[in-house]
ROTORTI-196242 format. One record per residue: y, z, x of N, C-alpha, C in turn; residue number from 0. Coordinates in steps of 0.001 Angstrom, whole numbers, plus 500000, padded with zeros to 6 digits. Example, Ala and Ser with C-alpha at 12.3 -4.5 7.8 and 13.67 -1.06 7.14 Angstrom:
2
{{494310,507800,513190},{495500,507800,512300},{496700,507800,513200},0};
{{497750,507080,512850},{498940,507140,513670},{500030,507870,512900},1};
//
This chain:
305
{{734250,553182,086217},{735244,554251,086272},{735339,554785,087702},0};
{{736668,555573,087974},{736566,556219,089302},{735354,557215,089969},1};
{{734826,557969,088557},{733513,559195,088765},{732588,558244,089324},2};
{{732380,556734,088522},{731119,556315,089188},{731455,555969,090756},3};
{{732559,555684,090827},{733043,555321,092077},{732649,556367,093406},4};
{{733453,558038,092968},{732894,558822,093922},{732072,559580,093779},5};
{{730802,559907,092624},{730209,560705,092580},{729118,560414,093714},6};
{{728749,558948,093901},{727492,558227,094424},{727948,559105,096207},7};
{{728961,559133,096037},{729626,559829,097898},{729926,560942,098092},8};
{{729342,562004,097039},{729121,562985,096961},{728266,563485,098201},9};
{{726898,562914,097781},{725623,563582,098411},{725131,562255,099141},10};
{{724519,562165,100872},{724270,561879,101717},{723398,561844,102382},11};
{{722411,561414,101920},{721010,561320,102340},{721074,561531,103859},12};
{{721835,560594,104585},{722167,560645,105873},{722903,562220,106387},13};
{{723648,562418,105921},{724077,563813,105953},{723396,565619,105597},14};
{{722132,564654,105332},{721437,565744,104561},{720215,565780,105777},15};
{{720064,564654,106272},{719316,564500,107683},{719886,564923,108401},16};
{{720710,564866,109322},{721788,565676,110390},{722182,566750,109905},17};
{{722426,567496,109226},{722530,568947,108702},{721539,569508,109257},18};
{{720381,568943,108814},{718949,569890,108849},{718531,570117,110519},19};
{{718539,568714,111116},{718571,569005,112308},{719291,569545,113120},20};
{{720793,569761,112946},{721170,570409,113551},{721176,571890,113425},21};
{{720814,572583,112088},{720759,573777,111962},{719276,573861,112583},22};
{{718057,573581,112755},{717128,574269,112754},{717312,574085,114724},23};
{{717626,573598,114815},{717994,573655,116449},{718393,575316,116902},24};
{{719080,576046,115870},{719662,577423,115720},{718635,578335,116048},25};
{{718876,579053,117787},{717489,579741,117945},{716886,580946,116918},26};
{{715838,580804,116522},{715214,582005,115747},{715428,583666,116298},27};
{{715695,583780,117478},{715857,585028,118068},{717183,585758,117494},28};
{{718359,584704,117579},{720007,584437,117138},{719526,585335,115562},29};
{{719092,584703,114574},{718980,584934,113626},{718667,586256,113760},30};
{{717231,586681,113962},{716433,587896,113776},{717409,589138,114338},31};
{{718225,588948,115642},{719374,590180,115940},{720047,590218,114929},32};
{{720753,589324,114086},{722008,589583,112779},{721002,590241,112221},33};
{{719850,589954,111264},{719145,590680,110761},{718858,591938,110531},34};
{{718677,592451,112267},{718638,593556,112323},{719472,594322,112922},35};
{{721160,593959,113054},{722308,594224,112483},{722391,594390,111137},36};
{{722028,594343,110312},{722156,594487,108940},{723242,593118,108032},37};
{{723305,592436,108953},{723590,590933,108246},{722934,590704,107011},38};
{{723656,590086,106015},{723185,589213,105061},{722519,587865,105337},39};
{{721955,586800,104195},{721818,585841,105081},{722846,585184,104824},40};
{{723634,585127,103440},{724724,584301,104081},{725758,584826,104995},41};
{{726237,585876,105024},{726868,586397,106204},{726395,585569,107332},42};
{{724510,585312,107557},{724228,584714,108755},{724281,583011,108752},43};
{{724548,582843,107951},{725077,581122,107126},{726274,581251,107952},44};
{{727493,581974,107487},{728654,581753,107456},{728919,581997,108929},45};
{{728913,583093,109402},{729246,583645,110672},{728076,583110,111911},46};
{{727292,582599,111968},{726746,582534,112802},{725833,580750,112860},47};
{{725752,579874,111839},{724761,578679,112119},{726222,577818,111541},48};
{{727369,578393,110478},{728745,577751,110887},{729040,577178,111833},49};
{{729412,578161,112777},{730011,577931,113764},{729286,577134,114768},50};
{{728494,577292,115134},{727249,576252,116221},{727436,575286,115671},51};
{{727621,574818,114152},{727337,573342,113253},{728639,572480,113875},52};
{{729599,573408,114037},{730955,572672,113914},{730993,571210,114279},53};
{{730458,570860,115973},{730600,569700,116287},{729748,568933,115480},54};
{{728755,568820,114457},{727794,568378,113965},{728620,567867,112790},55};
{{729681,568570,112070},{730566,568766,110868},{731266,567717,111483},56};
{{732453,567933,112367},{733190,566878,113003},{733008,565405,112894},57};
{{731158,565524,113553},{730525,564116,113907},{730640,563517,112246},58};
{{730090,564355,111706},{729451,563566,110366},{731046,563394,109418},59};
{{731327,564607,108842},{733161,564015,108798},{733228,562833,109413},60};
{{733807,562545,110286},{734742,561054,110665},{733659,560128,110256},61};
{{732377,559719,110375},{731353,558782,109937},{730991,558399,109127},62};
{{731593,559628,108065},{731347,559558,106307},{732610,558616,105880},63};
{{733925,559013,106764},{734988,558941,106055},{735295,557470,106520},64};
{{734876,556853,107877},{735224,555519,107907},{734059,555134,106949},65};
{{732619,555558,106975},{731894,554057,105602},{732447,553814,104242},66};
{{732977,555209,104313},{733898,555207,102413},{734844,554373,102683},67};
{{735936,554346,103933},{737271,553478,104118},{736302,552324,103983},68};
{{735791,551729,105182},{735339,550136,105189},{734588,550082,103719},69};
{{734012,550576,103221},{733061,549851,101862},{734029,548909,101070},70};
{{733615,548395,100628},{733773,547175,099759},{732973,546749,098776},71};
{{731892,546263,098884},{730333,545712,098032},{730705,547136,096323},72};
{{730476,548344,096984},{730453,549496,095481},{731722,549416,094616},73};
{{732864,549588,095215},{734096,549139,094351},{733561,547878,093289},74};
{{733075,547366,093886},{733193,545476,093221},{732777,546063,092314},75};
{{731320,546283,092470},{730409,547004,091664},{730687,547641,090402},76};
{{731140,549069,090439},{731547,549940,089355},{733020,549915,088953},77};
{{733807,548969,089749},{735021,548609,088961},{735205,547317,088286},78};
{{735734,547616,086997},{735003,545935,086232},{736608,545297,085738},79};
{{737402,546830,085665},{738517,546212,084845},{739842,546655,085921},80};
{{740494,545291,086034},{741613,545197,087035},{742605,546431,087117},81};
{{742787,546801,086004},{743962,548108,085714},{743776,549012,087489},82};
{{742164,548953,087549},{741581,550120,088451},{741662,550009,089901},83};
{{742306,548567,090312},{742097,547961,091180},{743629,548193,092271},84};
{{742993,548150,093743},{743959,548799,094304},{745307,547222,094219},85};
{{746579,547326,094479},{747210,545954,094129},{747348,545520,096115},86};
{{746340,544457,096059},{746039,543282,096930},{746811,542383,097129},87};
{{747274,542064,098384},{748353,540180,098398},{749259,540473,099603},88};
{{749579,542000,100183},{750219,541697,101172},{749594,541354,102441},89};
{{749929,541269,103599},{749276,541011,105072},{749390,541671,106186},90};
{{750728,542364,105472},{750887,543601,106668},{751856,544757,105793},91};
{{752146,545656,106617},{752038,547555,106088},{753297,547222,104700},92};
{{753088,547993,103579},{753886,547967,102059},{754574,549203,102822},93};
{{755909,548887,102870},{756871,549731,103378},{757759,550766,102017},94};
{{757822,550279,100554},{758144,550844,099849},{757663,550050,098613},95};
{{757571,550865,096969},{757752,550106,095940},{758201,551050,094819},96};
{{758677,550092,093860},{759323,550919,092599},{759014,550344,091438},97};
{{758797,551172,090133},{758584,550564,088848},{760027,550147,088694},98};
{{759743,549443,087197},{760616,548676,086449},{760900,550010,085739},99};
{{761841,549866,084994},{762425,550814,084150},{761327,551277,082930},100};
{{760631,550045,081949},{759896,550259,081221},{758616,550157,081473},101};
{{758496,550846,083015},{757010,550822,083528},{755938,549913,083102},102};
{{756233,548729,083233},{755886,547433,082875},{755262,546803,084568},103};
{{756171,546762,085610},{756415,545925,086439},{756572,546896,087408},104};
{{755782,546571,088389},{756325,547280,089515},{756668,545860,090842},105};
{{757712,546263,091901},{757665,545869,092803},{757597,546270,094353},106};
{{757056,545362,095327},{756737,545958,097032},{757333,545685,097692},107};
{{757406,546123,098422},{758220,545593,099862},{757010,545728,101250},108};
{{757035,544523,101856},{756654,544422,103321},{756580,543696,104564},109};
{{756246,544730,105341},{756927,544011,107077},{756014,542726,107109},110};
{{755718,542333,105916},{755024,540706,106040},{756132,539548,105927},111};
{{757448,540541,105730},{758951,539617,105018},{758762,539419,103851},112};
{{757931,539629,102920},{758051,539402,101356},{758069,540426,100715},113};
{{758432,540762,099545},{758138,541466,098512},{757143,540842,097515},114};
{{756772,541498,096749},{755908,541168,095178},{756089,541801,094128},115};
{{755957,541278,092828},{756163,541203,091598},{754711,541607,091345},116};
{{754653,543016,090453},{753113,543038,089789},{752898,543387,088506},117};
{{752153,543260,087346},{752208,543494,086242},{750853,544188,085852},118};
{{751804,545617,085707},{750777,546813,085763},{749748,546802,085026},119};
{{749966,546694,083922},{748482,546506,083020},{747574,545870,083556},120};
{{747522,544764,083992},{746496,543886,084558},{746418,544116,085874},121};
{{747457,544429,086569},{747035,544096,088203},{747420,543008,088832},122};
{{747526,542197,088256},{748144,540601,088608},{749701,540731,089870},123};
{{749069,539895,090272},{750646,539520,091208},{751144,538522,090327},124};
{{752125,538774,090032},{752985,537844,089212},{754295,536706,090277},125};
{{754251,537097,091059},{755415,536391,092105},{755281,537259,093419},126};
{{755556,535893,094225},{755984,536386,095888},{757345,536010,096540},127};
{{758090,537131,096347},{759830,536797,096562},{759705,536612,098294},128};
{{760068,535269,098768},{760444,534699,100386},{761200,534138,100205},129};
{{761723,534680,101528},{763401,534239,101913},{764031,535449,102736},130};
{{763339,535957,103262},{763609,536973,104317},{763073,536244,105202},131};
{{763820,536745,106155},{762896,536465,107833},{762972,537486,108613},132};
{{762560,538577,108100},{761967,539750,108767},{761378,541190,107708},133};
{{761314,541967,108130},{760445,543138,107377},{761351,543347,105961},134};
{{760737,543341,104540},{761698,543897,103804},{761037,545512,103908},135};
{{761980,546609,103689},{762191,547759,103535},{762345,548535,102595},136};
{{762905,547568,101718},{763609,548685,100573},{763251,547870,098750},137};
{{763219,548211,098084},{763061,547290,097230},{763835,548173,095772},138};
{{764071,547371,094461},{764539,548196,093584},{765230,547093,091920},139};
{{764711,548226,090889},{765010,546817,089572},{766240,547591,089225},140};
{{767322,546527,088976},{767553,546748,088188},{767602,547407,086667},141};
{{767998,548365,085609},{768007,549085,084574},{766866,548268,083551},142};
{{767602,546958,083454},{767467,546426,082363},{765948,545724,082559},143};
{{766051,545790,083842},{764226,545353,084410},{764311,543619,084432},144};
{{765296,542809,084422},{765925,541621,084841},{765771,540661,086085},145};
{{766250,542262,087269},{766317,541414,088423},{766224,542417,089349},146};
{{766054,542324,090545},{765360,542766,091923},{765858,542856,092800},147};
{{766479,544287,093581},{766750,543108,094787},{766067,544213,096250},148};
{{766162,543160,097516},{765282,543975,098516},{766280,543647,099564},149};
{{766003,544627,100316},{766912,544913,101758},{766209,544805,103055},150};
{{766718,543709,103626},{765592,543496,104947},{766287,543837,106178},151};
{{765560,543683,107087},{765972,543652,108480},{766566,542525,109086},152};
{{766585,541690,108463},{767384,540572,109048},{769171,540792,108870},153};
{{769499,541571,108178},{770771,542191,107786},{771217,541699,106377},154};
{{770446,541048,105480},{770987,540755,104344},{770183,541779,103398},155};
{{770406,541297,102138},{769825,542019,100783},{770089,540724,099895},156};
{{768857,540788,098802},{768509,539966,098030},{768815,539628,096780},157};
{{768990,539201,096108},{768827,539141,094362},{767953,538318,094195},158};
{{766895,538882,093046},{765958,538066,092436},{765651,538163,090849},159};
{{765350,536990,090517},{765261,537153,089108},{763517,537332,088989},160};
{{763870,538421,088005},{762027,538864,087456},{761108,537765,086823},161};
{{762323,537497,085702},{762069,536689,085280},{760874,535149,085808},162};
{{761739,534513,086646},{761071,533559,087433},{760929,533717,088541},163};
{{761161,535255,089217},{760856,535057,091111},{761808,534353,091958},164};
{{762794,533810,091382},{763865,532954,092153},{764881,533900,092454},165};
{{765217,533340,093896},{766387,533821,094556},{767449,533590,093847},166};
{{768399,534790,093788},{769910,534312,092814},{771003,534118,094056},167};
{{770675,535292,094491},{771912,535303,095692},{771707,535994,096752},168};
{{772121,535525,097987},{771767,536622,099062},{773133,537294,099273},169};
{{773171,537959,100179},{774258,539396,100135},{774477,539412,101449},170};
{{775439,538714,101989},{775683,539033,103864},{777116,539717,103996},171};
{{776469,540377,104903},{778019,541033,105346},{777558,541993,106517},172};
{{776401,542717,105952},{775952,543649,107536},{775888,542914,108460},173};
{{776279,544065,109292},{776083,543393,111065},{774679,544047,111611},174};
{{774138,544697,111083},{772927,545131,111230},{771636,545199,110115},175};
{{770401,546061,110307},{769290,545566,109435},{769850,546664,107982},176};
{{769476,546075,106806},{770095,546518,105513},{768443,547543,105455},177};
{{768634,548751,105333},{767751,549640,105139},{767669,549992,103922},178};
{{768343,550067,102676},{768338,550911,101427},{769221,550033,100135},179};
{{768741,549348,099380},{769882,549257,097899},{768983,549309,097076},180};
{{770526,549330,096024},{770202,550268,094851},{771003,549402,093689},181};
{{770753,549287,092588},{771558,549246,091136},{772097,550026,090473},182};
{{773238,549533,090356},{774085,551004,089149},{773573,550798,087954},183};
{{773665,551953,087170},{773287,551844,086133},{773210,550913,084820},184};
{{774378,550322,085206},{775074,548835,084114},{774258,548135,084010},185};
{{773616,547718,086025},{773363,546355,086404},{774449,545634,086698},186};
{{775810,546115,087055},{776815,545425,087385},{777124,545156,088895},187};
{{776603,546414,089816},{777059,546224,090745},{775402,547157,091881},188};
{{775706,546183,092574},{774911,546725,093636},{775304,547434,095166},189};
{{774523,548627,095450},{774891,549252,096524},{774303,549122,098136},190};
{{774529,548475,098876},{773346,548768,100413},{773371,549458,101708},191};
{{772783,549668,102181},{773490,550310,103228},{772491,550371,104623},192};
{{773661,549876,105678},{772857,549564,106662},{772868,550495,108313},193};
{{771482,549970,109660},{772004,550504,110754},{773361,549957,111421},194};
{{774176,549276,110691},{775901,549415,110997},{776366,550535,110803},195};
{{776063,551982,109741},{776364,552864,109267},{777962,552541,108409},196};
{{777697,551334,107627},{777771,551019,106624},{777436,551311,105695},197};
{{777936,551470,103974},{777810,551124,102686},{778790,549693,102411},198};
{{777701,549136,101569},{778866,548144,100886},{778212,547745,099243},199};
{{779419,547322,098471},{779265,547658,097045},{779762,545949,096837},200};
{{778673,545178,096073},{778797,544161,095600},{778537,543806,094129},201};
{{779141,542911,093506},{779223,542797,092671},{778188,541758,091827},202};
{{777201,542143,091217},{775905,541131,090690},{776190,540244,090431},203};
{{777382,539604,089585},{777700,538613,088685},{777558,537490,089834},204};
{{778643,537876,090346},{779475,536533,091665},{779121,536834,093160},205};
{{778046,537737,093179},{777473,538328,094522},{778373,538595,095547},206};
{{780121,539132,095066},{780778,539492,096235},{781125,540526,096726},207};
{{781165,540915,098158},{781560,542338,098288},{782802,542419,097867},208};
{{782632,543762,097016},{783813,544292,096856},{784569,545224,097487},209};
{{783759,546121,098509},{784669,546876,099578},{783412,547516,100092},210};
{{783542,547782,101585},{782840,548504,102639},{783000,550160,102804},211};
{{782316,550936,102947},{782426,552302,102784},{782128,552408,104218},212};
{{782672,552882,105207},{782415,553892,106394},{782719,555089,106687},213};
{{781587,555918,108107},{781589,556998,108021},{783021,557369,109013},214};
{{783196,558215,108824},{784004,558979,110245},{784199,559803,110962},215};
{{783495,560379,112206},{783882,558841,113461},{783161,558524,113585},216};
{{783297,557006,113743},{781974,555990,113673},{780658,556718,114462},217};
{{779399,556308,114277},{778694,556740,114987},{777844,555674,116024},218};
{{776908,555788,117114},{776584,555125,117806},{775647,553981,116923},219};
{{775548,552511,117371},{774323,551608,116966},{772785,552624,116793},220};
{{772060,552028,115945},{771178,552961,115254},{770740,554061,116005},221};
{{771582,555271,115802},{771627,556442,115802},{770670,557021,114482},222};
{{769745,558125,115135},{768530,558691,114023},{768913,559532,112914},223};
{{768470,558605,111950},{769374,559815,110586},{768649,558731,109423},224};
{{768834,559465,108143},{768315,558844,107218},{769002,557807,106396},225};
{{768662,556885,105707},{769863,555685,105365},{769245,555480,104094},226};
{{770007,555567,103028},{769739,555266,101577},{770894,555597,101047},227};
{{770455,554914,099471},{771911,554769,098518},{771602,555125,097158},228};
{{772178,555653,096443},{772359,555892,095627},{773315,556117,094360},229};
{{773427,555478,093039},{774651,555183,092207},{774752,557086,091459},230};
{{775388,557502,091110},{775330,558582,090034},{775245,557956,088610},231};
{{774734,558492,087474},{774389,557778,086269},{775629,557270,085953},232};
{{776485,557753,085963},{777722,556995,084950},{778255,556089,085805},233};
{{777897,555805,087041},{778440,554649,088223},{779678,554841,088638},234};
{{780206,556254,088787},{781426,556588,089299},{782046,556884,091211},235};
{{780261,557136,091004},{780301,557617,092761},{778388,556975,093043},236};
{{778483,557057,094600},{777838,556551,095411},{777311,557986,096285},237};
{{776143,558212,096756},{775540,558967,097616},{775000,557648,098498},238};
{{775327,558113,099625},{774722,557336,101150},{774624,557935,102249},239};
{{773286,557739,102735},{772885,558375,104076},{773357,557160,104781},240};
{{774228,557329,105881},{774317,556299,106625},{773977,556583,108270},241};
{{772741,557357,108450},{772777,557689,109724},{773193,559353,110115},242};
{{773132,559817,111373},{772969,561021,111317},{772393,562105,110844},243};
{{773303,563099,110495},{772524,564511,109873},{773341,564617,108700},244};
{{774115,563816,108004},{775103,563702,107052},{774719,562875,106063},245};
{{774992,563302,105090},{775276,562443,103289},{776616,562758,102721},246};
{{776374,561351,102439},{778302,561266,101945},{778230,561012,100263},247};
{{779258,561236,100229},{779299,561011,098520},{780841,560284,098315},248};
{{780961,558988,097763},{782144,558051,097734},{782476,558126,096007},249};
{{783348,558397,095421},{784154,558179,093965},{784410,557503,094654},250};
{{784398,556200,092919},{785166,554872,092882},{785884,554962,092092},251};
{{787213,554398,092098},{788111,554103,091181},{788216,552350,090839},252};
{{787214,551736,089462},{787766,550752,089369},{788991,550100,089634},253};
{{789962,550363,089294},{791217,550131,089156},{791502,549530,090812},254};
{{791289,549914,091391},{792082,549790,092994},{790223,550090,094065},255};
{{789017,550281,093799},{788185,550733,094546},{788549,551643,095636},256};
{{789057,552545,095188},{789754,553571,096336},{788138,554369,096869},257};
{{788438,554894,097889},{786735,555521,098299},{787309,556634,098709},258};
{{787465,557997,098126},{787531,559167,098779},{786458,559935,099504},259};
{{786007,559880,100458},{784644,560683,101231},{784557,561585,101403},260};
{{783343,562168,100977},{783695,563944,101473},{782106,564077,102509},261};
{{782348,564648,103364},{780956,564867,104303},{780879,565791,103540},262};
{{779629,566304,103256},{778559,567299,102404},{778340,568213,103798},263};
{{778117,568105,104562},{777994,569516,105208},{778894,569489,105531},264};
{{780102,569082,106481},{781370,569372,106866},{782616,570042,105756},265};
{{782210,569354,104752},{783371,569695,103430},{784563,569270,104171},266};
{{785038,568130,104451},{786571,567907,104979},{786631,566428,104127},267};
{{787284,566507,103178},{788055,565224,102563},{788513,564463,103568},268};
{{787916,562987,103024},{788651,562456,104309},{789256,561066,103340},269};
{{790804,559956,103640},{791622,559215,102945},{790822,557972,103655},270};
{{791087,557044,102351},{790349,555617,102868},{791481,554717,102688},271};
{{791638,553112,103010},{792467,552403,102716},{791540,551587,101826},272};
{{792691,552027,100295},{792617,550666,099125},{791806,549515,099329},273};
{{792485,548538,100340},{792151,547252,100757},{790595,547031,100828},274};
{{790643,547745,102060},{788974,547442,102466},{788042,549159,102798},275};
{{788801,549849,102282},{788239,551306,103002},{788061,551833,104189},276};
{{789166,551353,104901},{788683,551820,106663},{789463,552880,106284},277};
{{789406,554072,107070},{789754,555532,107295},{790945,555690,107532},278};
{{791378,556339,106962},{793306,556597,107453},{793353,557780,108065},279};
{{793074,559137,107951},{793068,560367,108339},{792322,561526,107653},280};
{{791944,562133,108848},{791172,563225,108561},{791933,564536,108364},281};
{{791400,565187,106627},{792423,566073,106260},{791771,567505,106657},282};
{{791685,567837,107907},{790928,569348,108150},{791475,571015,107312},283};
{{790917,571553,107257},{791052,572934,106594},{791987,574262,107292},284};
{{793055,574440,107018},{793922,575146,107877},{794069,576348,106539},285};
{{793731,577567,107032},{793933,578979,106132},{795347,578603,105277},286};
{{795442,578755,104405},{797031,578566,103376},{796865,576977,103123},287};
{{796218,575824,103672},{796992,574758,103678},{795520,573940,103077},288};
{{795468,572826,101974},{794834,572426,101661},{793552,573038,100954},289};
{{793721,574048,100156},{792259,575144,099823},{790997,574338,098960},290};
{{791632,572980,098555},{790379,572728,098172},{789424,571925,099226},291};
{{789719,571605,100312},{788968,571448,101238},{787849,571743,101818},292};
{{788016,573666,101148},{786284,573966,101413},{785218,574117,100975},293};
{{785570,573161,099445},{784181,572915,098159},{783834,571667,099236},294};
{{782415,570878,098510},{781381,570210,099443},{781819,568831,098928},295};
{{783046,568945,098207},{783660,567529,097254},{784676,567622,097087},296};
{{786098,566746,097096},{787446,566921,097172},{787245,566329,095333},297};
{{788003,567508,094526},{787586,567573,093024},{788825,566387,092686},298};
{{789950,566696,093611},{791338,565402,092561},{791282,563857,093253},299};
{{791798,562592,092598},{791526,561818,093385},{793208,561225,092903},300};
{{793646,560608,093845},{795343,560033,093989},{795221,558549,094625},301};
{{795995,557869,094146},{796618,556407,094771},{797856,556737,095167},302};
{{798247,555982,095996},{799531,555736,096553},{799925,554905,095947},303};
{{801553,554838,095403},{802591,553852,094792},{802250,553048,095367},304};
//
């Protein structure tokens, strides 16, 4: 169990040696003035062989805390059943991971270029998804707990089946590294979004984009800001950080994929084109003219004949 794990690192034989010596080092004279100040002794604990200890505390802190990091041999030891076990297999830093829907499965992402498949009860690596050629970042299941997909730095995003670990489809279109996707709720369509300060919305079945979301006015090549995506439950709209100090929020209209944007701190509706969503004009807030402009979301949505 974990208790047997840390109780044994509780108490420190070694620590119990360096304590002692360093307190009795504490001149006897020191003491006998608190004393006869009318000090307590722990008052003379606290306020007075404290403070002298400090660098002694310091030393032994960091010395305790790397033998607990490096150990190895005691884990083996008092952990017998895998459940307990930390999950092992990557080679370099796990940049993100997420359960499966029916907390069955979880998956990783890392700057080793792979992700992994793990199966929680046991601990087991169940699959190693390659086919990146650079850091994955982002990782995420699908609803139905089916399929996978991860967003790398090489500028694509993935599909994988859980099932067997096989690549279904890759996803190109960024011109830069894909930082964040996501699944709508269906499992119909997937969201990513990259340092292009890009969104783009593809479609699972036939892996095609179906239209590009940008911000406006463009902003500089990776400019510092946060980048992630997100579906709303009923898969009507999109939340995306694409950079900056801004989150956008995109309604979709099946029918035509129209993208109306509203900047969340700015509150200014802004018109997209049908086709592919590039920006037509920015509708600013003039006293009398346009009043719903200054909620944090443009509430009506319109096509053009």
């Amino acid at each position: 169990t974990y208790l047997g794990l840390l109780i044994p690192g509780a108490v420190s034989v070694f620590g119990i040696f360096l304590f002692r010596q360093s307190i009795v080092r504490v001149p006897d004279e020191l003491l006998q003035a608190a004393r006869i100040d009318g000090c307590s002794e722990f008052r003379i604990y606290w306020d007075i062989v404290m403070p002298i200890s400090r660098p002694m505390i310091g030393a032994f802190s960091l010395i305790s805390f790397m033998g607990t990091w490096n150990s190895f041999l005691w884990p083996q030891i008092m952990l017998h059943r895998k459940e307990l076990f930390t999950l092992q297999g990557h080679s370099e830093s796990v940049l993100a991971a997420a359960f499966s829907a029916d907390g069955q499965k979880v998956v990783t992402a890392s700057d080793d270029n792979t992700a992994k498949l793990w199966d929680v009860k046991s601990g087991k690596e169940l699959f190693t998804l390659k086919g990146h050629s650079n850091w994955v970042g982002a990782a995420a299941f699908s609803a139905d707990g089916q399929k996978v997909v991860t967003a790398s730095d090489d500028n694509t995003a993935k599909l994988w089946e859980v099932k067997s670990g096989k690549e279904l489809f890759t996803l190109r279109g960024h011109s830069n590294r894909v930082r964040a996707a996501e699944f709508s709720a269906d499992g119909q369509k997937v969201v990513t979004a990259s340092n292009d300060h890009t969104a783009k919305l593809w479609d699972v079945k036939s892996s095609k984009e179906l239209f590009t979301l940008r911000v406006y006015p463009p902003l500089p090549q990776n400019s510092p800001g946060g980048y992630f995506t997100s579906f709303s439950p009923d898969g009507t709209k999109i939340l995306a950080g694409l950079g900056g100090n801004e989150a956008w929020v995109y309604p979709i209209t099946p029918a035509a994929f129209l993208g109306i944007a509203c900047n969340l701190l700015r509150g200014q509706p802004e018109m997209w084109q049908p086709e592919d969503s590039e920006f037509l004009r920015n509708l600013h807030y003039q006293p009398g003219l346009l009043q719903e402009a200054r909620h944090t979301c443009a509430p009506y949505l319109a096509q053009s004949p």
